[in-house]
FIZAFI-879071 format. One line per 3 residues: their letters; for each residue x, y, z of N, C-alpha, C, O. Coordinates in nm, 2 decimals. Last residue first. Example, Ala and Ser with C-alpha at 12.3 -4.5 7.8 and 13.67 -1.06 7.14 Angstrom:
REM residues 2
SA = 1.28 -0.22 0.71 1.37 -0.11 0.71 1.29 0.00 0.79 1.34 0.11 0.80 | 1.32 -0.57 0.78 1.23 -0.45 0.78 1.32 -0.33 0.78 1.42 -0.33 0.85
***
This chain:
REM residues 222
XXX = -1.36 -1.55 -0.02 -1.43 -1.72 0.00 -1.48 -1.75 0.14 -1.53 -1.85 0.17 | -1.10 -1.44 -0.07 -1.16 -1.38 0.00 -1.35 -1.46 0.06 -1.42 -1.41 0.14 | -0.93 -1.54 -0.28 -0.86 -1.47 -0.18 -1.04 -1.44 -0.03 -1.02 -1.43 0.09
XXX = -1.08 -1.70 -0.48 -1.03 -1.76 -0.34 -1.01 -1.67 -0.20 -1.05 -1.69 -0.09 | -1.23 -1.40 -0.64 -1.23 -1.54 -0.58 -1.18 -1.64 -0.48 -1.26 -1.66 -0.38 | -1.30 -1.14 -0.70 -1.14 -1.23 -0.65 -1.15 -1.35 -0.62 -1.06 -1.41 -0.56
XXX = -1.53 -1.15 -0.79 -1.41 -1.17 -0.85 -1.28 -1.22 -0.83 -1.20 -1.30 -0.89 | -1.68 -1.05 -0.55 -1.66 -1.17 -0.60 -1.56 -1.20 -0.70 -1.50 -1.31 -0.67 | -1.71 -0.74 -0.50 -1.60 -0.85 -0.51 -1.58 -0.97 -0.52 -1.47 -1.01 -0.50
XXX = -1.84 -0.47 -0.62 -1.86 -0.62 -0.70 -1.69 -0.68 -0.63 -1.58 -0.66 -0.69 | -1.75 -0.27 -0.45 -1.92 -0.32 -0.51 -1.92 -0.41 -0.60 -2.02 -0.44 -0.67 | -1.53 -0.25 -0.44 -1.58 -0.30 -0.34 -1.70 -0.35 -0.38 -1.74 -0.46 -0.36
XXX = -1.41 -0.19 -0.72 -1.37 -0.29 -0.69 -1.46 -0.33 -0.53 -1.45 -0.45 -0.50 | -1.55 0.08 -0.74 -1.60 -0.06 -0.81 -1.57 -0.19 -0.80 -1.63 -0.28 -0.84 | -1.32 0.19 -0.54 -1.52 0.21 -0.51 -1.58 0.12 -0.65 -1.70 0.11 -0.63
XXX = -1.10 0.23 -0.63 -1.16 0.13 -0.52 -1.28 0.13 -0.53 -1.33 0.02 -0.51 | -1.06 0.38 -0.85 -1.07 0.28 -0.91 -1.12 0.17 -0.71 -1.16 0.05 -0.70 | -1.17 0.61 -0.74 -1.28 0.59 -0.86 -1.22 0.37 -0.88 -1.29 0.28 -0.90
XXX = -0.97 0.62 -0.54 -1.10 0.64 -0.53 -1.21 0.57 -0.64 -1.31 0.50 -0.63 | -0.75 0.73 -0.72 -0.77 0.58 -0.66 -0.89 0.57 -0.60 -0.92 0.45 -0.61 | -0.81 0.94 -0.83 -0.81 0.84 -0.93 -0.82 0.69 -0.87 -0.87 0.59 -0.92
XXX = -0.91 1.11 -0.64 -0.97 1.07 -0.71 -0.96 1.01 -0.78 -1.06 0.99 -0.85 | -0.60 1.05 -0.51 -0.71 1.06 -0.40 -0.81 1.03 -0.51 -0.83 0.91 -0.51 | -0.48 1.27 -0.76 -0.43 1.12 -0.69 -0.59 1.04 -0.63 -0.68 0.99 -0.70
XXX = -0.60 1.57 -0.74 -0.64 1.42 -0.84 -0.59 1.27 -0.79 -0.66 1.17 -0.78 | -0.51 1.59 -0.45 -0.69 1.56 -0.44 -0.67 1.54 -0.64 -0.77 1.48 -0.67 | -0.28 1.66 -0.54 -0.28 1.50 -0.41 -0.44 1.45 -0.43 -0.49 1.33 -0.44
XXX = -0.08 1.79 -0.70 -0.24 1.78 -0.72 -0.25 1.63 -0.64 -0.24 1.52 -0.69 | 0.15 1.87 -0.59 0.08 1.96 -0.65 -0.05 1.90 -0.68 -0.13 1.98 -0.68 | 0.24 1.58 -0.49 0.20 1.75 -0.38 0.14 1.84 -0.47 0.05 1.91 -0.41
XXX = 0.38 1.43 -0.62 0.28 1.44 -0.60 0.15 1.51 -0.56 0.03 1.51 -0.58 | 0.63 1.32 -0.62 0.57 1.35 -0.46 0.42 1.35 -0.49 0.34 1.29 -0.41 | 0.73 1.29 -0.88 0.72 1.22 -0.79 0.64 1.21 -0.69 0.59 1.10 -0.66
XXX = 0.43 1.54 -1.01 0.62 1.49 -1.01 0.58 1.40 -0.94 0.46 1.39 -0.92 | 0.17 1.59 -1.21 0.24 1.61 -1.11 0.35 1.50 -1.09 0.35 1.39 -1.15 | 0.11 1.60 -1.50 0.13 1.76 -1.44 0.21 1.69 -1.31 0.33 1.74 -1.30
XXX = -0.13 1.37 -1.49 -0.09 1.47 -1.58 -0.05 1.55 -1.47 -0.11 1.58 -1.37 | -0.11 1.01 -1.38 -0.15 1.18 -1.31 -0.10 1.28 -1.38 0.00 1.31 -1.32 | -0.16 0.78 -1.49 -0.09 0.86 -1.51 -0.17 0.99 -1.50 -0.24 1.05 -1.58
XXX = -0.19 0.38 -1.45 -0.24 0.53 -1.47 -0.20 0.67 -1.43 -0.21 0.68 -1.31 | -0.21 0.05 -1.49 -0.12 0.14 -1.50 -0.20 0.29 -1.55 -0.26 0.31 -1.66 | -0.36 -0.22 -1.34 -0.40 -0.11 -1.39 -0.26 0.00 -1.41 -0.20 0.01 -1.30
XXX = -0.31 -0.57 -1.36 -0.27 -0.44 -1.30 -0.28 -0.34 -1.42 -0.25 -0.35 -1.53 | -0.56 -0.84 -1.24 -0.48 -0.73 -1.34 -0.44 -0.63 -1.26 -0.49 -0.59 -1.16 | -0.68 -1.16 -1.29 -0.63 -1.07 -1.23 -0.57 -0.98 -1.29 -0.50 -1.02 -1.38
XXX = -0.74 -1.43 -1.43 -0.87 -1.30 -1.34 -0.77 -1.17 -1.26 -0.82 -1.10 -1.17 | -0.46 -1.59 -1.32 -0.60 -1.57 -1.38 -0.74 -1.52 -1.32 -0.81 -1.55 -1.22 | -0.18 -1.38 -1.26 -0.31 -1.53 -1.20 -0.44 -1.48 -1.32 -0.49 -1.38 -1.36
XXX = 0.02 -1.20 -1.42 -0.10 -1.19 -1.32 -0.17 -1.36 -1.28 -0.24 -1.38 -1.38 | 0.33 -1.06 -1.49 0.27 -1.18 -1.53 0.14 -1.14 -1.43 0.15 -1.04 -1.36 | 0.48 -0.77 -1.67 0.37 -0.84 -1.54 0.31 -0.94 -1.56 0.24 -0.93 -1.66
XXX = 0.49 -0.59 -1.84 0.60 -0.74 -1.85 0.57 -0.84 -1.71 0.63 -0.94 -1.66 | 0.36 -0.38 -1.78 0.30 -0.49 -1.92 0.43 -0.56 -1.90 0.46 -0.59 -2.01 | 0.51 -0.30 -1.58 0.38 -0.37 -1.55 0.31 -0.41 -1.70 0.21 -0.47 -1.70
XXX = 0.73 -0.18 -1.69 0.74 -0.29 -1.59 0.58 -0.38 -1.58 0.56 -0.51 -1.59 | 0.67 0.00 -1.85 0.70 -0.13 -1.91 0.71 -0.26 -1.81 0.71 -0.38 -1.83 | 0.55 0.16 -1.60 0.44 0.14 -1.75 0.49 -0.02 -1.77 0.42 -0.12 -1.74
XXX = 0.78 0.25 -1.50 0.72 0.15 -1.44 0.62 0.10 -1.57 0.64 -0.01 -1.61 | 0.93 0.38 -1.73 0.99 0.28 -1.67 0.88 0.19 -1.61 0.88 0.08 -1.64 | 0.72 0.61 -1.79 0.72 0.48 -1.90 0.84 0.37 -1.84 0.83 0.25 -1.89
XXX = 0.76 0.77 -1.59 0.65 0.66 -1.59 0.67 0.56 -1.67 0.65 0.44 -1.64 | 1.07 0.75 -1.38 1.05 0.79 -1.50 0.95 0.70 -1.54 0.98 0.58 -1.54 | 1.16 0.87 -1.10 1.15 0.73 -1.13 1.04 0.76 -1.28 0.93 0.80 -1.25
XXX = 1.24 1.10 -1.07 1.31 1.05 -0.98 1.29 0.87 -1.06 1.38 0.79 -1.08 | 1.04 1.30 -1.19 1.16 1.24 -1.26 1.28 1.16 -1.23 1.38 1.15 -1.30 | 0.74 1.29 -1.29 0.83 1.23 -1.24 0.94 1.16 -1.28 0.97 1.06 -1.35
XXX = 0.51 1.37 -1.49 0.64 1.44 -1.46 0.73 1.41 -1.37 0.83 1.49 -1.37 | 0.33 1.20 -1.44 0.36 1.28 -1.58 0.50 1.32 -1.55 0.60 1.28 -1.63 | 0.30 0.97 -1.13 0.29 1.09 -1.22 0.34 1.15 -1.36 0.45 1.08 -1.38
XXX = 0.07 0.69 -1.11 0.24 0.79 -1.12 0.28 0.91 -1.21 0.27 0.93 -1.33 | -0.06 0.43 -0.97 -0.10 0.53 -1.03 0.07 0.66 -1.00 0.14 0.68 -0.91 | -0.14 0.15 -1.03 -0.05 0.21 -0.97 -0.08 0.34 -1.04 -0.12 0.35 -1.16
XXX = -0.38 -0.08 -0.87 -0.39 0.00 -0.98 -0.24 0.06 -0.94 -0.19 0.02 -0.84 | -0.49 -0.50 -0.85 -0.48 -0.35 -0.80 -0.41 -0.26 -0.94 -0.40 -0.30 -1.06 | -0.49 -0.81 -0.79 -0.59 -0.71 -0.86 -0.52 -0.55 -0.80 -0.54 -0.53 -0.68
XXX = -0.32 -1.07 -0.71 -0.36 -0.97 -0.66 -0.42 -0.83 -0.80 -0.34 -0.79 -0.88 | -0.07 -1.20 -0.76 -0.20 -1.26 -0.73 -0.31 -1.21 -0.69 -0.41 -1.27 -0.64 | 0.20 -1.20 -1.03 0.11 -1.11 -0.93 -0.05 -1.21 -0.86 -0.12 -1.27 -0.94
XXX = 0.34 -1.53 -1.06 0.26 -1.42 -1.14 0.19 -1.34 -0.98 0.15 -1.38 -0.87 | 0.56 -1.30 -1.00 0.60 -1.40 -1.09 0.52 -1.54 -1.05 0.58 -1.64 -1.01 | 0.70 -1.06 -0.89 0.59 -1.07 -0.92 0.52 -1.16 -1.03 0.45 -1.12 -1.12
XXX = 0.99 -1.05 -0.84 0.91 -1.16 -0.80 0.79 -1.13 -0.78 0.74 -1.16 -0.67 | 1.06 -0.84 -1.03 1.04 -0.93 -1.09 1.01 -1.05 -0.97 1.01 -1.16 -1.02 | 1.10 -0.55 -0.92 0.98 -0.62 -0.90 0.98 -0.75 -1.01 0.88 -0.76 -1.07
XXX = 1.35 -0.41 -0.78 1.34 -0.50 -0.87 1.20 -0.59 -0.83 1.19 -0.67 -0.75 | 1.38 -0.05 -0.81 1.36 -0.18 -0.77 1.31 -0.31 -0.84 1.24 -0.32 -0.94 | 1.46 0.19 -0.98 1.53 0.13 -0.84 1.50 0.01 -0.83 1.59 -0.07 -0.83
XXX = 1.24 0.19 -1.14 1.39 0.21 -1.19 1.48 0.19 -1.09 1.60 0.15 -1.12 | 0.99 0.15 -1.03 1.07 0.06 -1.12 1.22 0.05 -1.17 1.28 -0.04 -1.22 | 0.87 0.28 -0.80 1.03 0.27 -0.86 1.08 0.21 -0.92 1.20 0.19 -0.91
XXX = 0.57 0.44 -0.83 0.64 0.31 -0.80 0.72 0.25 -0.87 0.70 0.18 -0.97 | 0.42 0.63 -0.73 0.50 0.65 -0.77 0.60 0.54 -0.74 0.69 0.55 -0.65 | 0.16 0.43 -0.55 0.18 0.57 -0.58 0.32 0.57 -0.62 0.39 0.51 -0.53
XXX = -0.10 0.18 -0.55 0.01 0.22 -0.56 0.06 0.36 -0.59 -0.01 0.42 -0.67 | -0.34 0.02 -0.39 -0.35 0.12 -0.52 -0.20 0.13 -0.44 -0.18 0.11 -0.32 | -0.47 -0.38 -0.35 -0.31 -0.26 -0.41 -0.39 -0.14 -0.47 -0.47 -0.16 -0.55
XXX = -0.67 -0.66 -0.33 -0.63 -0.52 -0.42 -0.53 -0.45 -0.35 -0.52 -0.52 -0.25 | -0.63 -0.87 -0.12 -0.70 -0.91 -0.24 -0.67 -0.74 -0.39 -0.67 -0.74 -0.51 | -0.48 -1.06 0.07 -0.48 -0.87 0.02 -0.50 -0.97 -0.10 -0.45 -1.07 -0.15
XXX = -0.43 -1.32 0.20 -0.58 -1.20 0.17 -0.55 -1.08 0.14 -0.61 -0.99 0.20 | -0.22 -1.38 0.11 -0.33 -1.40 0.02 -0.40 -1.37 0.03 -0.48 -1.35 -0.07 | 0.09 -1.31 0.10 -0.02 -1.24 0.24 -0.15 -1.30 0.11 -0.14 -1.23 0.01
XXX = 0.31 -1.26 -0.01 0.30 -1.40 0.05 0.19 -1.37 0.14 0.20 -1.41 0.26 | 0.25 -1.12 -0.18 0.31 -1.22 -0.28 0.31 -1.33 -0.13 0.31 -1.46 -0.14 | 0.23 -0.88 -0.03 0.04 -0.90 -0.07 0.14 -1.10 -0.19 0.06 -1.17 -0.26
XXX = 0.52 -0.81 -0.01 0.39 -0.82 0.12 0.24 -0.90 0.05 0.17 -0.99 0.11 | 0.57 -0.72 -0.24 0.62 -0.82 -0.15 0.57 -0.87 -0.07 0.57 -0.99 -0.06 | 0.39 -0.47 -0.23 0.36 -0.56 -0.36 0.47 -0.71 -0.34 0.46 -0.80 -0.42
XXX = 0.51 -0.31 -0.01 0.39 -0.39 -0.01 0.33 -0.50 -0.10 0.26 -0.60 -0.08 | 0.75 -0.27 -0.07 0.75 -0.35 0.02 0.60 -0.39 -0.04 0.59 -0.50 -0.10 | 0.73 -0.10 -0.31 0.75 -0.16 -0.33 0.75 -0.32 -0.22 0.76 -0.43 -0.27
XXX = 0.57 0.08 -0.20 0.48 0.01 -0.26 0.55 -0.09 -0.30 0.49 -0.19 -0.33 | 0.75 0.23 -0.02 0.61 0.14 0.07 0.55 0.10 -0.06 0.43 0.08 -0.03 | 0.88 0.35 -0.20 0.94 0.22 -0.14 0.81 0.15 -0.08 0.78 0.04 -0.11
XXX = 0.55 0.51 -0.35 0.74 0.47 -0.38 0.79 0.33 -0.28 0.73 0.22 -0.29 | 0.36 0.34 -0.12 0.37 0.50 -0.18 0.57 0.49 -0.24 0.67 0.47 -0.17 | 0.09 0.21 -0.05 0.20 0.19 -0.07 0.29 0.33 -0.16 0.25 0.38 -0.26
XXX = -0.16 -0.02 0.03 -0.11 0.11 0.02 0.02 0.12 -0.02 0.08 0.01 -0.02 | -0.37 -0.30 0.05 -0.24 -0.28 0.09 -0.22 -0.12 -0.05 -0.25 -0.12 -0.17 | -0.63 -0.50 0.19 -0.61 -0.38 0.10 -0.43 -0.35 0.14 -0.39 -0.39 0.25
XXX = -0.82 -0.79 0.28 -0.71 -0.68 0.32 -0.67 -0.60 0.18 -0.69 -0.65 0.07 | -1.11 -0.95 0.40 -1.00 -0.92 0.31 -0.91 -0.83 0.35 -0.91 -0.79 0.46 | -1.25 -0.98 0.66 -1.29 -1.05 0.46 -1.21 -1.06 0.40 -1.19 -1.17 0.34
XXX = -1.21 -0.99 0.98 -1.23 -0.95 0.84 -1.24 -1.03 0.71 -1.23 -1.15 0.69 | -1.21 -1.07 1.19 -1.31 -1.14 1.10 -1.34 -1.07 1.00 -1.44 -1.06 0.93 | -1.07 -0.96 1.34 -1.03 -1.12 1.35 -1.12 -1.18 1.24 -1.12 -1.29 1.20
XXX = -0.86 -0.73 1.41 -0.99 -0.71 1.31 -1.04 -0.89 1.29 -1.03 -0.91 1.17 | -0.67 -0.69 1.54 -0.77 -0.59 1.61 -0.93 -0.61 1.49 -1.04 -0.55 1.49 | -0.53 -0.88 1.40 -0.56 -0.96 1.53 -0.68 -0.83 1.60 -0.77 -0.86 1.69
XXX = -0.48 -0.71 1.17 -0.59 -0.83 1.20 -0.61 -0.92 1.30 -0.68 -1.01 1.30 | -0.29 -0.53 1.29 -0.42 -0.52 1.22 -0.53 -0.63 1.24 -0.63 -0.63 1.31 | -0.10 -0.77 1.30 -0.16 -0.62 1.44 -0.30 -0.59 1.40 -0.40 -0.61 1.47
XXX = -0.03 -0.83 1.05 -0.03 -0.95 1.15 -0.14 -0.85 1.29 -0.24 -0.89 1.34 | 0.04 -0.55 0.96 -0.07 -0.62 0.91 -0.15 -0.76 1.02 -0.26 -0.78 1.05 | 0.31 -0.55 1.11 0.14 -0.48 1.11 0.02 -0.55 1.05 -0.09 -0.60 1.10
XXX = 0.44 -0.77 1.00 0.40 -0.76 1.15 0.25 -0.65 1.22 0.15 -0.65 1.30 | 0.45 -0.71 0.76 0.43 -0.83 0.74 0.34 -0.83 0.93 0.23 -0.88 0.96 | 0.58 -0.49 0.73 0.48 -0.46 0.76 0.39 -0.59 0.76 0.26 -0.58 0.76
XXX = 0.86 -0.53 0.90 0.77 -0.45 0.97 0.64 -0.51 0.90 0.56 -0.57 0.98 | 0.95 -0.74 0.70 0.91 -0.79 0.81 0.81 -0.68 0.90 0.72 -0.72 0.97 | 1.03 -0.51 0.54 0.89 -0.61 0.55 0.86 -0.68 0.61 0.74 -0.70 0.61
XXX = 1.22 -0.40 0.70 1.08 -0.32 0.66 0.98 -0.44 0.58 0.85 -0.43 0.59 | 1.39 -0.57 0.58 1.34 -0.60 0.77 1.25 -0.48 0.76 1.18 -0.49 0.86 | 1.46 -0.52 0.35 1.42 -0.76 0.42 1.37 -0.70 0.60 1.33 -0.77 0.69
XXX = 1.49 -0.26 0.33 1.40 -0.32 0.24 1.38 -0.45 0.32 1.26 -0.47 0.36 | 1.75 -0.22 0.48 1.73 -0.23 0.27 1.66 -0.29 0.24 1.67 -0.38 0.15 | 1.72 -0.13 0.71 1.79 -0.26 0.68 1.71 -0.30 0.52 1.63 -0.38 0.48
XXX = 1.71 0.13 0.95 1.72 0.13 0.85 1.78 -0.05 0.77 1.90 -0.08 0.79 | 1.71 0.03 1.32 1.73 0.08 1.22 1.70 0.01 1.06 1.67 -0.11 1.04 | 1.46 0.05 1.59 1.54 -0.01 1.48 1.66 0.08 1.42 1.70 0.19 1.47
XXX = 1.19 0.18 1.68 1.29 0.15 1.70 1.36 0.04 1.62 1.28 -0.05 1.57 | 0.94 0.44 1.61 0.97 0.31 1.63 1.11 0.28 1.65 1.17 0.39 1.65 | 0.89 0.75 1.62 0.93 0.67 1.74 0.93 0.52 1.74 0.93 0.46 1.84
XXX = 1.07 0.80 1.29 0.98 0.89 1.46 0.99 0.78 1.50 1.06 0.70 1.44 | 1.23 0.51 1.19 1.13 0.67 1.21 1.07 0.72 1.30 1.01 0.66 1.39 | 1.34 0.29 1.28 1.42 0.37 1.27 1.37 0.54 1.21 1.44 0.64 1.18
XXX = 1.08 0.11 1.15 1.19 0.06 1.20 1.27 0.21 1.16 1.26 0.26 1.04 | 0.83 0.27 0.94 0.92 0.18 0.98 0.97 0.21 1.07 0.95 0.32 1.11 | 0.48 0.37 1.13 0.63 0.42 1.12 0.73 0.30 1.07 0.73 0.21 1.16
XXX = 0.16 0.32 0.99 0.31 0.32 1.08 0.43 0.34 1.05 0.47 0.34 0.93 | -0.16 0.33 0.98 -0.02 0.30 0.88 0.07 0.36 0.99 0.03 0.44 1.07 | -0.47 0.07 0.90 -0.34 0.10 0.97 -0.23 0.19 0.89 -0.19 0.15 0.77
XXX = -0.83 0.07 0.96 -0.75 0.11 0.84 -0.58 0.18 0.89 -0.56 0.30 0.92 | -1.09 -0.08 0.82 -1.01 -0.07 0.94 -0.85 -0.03 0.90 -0.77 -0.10 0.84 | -1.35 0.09 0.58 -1.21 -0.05 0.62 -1.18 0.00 0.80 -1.23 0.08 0.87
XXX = -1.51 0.27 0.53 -1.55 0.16 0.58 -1.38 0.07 0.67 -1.34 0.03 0.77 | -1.44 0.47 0.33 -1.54 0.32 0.31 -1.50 0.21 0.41 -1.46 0.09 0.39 | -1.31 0.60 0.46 -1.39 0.66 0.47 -1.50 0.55 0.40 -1.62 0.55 0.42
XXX = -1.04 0.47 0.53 -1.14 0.51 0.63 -1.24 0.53 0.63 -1.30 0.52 0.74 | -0.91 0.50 0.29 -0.96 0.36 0.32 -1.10 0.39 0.42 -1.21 0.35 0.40 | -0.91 0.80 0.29 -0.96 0.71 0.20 -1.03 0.60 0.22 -1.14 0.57 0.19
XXX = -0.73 0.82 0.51 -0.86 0.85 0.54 -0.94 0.83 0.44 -1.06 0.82 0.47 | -0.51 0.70 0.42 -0.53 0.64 0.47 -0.70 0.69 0.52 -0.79 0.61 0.56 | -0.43 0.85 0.17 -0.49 0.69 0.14 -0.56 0.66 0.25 -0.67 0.60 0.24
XXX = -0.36 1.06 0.31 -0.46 1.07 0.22 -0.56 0.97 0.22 -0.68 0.96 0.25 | -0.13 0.97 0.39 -0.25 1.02 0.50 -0.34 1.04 0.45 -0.44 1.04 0.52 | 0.04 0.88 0.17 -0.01 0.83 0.26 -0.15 0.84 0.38 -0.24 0.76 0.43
XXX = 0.04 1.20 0.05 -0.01 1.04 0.02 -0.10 1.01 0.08 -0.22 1.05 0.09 | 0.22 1.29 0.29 0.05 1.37 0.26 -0.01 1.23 0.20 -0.09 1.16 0.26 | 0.35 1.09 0.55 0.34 1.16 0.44 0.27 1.18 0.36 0.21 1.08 0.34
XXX = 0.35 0.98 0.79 0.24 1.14 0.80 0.28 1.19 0.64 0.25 1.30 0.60 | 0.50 0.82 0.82 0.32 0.79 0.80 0.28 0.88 0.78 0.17 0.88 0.74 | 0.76 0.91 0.58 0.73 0.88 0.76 0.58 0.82 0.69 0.55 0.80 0.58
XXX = 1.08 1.00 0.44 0.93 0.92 0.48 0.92 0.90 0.56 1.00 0.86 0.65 | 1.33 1.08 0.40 1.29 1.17 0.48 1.05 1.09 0.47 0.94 1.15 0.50 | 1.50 0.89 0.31 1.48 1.03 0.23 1.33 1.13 0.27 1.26 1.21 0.21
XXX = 1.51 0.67 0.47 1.61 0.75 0.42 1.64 0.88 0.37 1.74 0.95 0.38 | 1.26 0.57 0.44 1.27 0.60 0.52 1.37 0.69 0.54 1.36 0.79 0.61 | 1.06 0.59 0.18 1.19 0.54 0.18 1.23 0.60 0.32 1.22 0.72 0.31
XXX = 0.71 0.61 0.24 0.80 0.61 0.11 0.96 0.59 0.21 0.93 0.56 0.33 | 0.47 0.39 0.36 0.54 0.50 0.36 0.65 0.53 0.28 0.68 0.42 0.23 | 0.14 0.21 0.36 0.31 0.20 0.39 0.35 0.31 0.26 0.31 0.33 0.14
XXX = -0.12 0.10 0.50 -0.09 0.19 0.46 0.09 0.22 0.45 0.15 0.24 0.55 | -0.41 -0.13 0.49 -0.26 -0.10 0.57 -0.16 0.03 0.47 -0.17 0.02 0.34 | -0.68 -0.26 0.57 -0.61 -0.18 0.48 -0.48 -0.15 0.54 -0.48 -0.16 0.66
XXX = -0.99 -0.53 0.62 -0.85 -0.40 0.65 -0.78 -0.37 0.59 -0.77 -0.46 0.50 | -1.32 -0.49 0.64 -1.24 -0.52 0.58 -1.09 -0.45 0.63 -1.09 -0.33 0.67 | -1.52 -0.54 0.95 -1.49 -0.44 0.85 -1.36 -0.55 0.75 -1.31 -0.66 0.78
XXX = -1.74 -0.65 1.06 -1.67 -0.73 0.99 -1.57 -0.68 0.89 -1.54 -0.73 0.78 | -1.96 -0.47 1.24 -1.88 -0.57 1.28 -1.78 -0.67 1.22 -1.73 -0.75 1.29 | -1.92 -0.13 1.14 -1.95 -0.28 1.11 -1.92 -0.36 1.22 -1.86 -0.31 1.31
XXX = -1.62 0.07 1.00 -1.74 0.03 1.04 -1.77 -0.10 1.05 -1.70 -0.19 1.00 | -1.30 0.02 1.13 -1.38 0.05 1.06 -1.54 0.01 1.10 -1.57 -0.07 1.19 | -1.05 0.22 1.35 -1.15 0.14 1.32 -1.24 0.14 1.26 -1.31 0.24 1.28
XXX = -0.73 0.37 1.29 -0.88 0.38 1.24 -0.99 0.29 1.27 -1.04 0.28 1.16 | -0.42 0.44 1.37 -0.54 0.34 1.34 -0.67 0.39 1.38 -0.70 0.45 1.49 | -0.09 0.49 1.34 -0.22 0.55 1.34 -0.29 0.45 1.32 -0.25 0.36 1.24
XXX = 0.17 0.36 1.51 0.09 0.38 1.40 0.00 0.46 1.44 -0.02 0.50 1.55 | 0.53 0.26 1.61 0.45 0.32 1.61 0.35 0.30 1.51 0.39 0.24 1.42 | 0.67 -0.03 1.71 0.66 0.05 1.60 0.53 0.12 1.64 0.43 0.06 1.68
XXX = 0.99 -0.18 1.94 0.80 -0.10 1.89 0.84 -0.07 1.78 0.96 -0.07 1.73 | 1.17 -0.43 1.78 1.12 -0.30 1.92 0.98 -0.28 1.85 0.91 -0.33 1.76 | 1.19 -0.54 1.57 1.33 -0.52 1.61 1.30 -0.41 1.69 1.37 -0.30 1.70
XXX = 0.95 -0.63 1.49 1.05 -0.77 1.50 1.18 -0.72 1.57 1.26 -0.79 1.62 | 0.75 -0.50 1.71 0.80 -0.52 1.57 0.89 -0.59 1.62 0.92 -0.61 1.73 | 0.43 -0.43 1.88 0.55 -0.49 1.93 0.63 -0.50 1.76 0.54 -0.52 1.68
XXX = 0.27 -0.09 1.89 0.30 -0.24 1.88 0.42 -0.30 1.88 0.52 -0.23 1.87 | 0.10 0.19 1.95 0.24 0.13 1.92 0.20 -0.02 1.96 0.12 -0.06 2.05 | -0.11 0.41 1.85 -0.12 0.30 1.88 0.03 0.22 1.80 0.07 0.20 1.69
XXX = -0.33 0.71 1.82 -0.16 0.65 1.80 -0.21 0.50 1.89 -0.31 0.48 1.96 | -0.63 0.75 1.64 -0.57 0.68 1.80 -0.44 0.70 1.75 -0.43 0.72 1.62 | -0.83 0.96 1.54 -0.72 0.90 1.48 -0.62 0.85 1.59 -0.53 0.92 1.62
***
């Protein structure tokens, strides 16, 4: 699991990186919960997803924002954390030049960047999502989503309440051929920590059909 720092819009940014199998792996990017409230890359999720991605194959990044462990910056509400991951990703695929496609992670605030991220990045072709704040954030420039993916959130979360995001994503416009999955981890809160390995198998079950048949996506990935 290399560390590997790169250049970001406001200093380095640290990450972990994976190389994937192949000579044409696909890449994946991995982004972190709210920097504020104590998120980093090493949050269990996250580190989850990211040996997830790893383990089919992808090339597979996640990093510190601006103003965590050792990147440099500070904290800027979301417009300069996407620029971070707008710049990873940019990192990623200069270490991946012939990939197919891209995958985007995302755990509370890292999903909300990322589902910003994949609205102007066309090769992120799928999203799995974790505890995603509808009740804080405003995903209405998902207007229409372009991208296929799942969000998955817990039963008992009570930082951002499921049936909040639920209604958020049936008021989801999509592109044609494209959908968002809404799914609900019985028993576990926000974080998640009490059952990480159901998380891990829900998004697992829903990546592992979306790689064996991707034609679907169509342009993104042509």
């Amino acid at each position: 699991m290399p560390e590997v720092v790169f250049a970001g819009p406001e200093g380095r940014l640290e990450g972990q990186y994976q190389k994937g199998r192949g000579q044409t792996p696909p890449v994946a990017l991995i982004l972190h919960p709210h920097p504020l409230f104590g998120g980093t890359m090493n949050n269990r999720i996250c580190y989850e997803m990211y040996n997830m991605f790893a383990r089919h194959g992808f090339s597979v990044l996640r990093f510190n924002f601006r103003g965590v462990g050792r990147s440099q910056g500070e904290y800027d509400q979301g417009q300069g954390e996407l620029a971070d991951a707008a710049t990873a990703l940019d990192y990623v695929q200069q270490l991946n030049p012939n990939a197919p496609f891209a995958w985007v992670g995302g755990f509370s605030f890292g999903s909300w960047i990322g589902m910003q991220l994949l609205m102007r990045r066309p090769e992120i072709v799928g999203f799995i999502c974790a505890s995603t704040a509808a009740n804080l954030y405003d995903f209405t420039f998902l207007a229409p989503c372009p991208s296929s993916g799942v969000i998955i959130h817990g039963s008992e979360d009570r930082i951002c309440p499921p049936d909040e995001t639920r209604l958020m994503v049936e008021r989801t416009r999509t592109q044609k051929g494209r959908k968002i999955e809404f799914q609900v981890l019985e028993g576990a809160d926000h974080f998640m920590e009490s059952d990480v390995e159901g998380f891990i198998g829900m998004a697992e079950a829903y990546l592992e059909p979306r790689l064996a048949y991707p034609q679907p996506e169509g342009p993104h990935i042509e």
